[in-house]
KOLROBA-797572 format. One record per residue (C-alpha): z, y, x; residue number from 1; residue in one letter; chain. Coordinates in nm, 3 decimals, always signed. Example, Ala and Ser with C-alpha at 12.3 -4.5 7.8 and 13.67 -1.06 7.14 Angstrom:
BEGIN
<pz = +0.780, py = -0.450, px = +1.230, pos = 1, code = A, unit = A> .
<pz = +0.714, py = -0.106, px = +1.367, pos = 2, code = S, unit = A> .
//
This chain:
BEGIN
<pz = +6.760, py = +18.315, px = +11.532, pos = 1, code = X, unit = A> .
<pz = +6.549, py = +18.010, px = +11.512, pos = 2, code = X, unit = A> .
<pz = +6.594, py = +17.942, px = +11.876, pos = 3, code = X, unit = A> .
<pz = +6.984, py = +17.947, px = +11.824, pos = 4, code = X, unit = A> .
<pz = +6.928, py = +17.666, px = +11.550, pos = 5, code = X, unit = A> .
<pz = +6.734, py = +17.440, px = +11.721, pos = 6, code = X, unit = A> .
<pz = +6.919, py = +17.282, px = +12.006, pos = 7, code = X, unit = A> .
<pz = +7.254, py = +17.232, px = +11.721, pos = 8, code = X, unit = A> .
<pz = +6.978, py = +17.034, px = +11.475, pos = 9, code = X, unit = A> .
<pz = +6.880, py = +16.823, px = +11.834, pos = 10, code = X, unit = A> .
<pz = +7.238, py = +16.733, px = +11.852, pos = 11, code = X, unit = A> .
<pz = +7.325, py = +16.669, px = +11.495, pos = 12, code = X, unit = A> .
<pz = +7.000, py = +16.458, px = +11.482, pos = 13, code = X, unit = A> .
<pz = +7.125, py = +16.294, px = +11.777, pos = 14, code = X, unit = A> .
<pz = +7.460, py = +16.167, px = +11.634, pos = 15, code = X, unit = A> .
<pz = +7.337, py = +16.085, px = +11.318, pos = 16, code = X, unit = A> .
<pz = +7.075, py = +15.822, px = +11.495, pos = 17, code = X, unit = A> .
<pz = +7.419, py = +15.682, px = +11.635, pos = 18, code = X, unit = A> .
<pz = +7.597, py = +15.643, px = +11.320, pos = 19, code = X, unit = A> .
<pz = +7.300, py = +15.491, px = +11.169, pos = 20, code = X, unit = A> .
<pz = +7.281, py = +15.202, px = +11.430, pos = 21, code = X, unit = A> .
<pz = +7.639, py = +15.164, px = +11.422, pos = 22, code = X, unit = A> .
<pz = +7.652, py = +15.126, px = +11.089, pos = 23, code = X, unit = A> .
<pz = +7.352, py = +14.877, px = +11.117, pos = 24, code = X, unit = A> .
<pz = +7.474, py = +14.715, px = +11.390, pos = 25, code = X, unit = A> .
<pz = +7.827, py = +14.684, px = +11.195, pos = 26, code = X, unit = A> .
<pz = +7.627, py = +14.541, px = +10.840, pos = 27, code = X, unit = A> .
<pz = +7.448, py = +14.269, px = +11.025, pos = 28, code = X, unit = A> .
<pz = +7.728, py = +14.189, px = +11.251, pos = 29, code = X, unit = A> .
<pz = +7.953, py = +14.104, px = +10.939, pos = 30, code = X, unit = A> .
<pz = +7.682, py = +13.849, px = +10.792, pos = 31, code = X, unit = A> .
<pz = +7.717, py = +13.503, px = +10.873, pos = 32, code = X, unit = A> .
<pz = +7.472, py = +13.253, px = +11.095, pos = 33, code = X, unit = A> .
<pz = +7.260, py = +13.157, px = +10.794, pos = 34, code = X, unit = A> .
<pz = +7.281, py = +13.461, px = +10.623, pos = 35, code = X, unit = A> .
<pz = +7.087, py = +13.594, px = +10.967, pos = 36, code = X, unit = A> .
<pz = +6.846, py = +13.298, px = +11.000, pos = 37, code = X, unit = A> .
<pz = +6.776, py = +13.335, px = +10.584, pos = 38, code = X, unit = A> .
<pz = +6.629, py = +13.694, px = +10.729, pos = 39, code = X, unit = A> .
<pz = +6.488, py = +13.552, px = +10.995, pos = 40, code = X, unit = A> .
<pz = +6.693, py = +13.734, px = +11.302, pos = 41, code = X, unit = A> .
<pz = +6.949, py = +13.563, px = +11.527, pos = 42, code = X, unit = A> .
<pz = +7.255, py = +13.678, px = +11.630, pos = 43, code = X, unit = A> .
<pz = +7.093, py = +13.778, px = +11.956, pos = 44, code = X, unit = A> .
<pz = +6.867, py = +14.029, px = +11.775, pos = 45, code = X, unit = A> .
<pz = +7.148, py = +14.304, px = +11.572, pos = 46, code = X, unit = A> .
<pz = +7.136, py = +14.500, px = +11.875, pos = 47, code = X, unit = A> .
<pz = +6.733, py = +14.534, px = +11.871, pos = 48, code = X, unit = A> .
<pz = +6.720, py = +14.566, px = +11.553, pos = 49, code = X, unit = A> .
<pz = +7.001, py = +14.824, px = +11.489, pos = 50, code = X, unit = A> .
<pz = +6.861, py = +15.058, px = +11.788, pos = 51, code = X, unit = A> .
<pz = +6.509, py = +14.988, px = +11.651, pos = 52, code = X, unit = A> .
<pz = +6.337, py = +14.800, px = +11.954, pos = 53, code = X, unit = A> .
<pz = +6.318, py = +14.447, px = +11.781, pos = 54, code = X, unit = A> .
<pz = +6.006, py = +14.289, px = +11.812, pos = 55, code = X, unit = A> .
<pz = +5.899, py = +13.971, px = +11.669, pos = 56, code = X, unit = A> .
<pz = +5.747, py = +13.730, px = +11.837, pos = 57, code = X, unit = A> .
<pz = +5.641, py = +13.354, px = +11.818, pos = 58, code = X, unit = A> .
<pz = +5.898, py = +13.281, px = +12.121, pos = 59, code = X, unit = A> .
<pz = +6.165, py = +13.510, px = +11.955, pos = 60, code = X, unit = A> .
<pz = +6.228, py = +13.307, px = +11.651, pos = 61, code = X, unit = A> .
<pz = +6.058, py = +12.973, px = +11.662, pos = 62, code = X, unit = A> .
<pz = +6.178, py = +12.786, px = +11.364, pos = 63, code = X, unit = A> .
<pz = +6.082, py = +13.081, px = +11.090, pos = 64, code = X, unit = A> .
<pz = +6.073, py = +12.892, px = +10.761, pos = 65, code = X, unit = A> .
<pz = +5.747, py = +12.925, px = +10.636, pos = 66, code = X, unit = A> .
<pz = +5.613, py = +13.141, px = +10.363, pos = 67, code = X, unit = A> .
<pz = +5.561, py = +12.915, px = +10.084, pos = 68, code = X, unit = A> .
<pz = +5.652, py = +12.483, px = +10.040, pos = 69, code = X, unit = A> .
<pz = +5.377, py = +12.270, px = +10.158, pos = 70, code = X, unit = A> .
<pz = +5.406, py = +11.981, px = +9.905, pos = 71, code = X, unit = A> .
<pz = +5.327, py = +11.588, px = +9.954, pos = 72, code = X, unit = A> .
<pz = +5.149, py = +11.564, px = +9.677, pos = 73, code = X, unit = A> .
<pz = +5.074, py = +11.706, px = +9.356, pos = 74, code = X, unit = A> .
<pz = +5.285, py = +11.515, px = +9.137, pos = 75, code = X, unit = A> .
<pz = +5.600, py = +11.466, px = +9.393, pos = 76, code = X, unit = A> .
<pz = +5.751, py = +11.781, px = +9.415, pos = 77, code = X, unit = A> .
<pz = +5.997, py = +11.715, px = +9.719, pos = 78, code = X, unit = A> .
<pz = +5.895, py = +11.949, px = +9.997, pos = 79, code = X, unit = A> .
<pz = +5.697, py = +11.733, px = +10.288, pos = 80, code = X, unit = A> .
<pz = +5.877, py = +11.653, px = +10.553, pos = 81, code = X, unit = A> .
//
């Protein structure tokens, strides 16, 4: 019996890995330009990330904001340029 089961959970396992990239692909496709960058992925990357090959890299995104400000000094509280 279990050998009947298996190759239908294969398949439904199979389409529901499609629906969940196209319904990744479809959220991150509807976000604008700087609601990517703000997450740090380029339009470029909704494909990689959506089929879950993205990899990050140095050359991939180069102008990442940084983690926290770096400030000028202690009492000026612009961010340094």
């Amino acid at each position: 019996m279990n050998t009947l089961i298996a190759p239908f959970r294969k398949i439904f396992a199979s389409i529901w890995e499609m629906h969940q990239i196209h319904v990744t692909h479809s959220e991150l496709s509807a976000l604008s330009d700087r609601e990517l960058r703000d997450i740090g992925l380029m339009r470029s990357d909704i494909r990689a990330v959506a089929e879950g090959t993205f990899r990050r890299t140095p050359e991939t995104f180069p102008a990442a904001v940084p983690a926290a400000p770096t400030f000028a000094d202690a009492h000026d509280y612009r961010l340094a340029a």
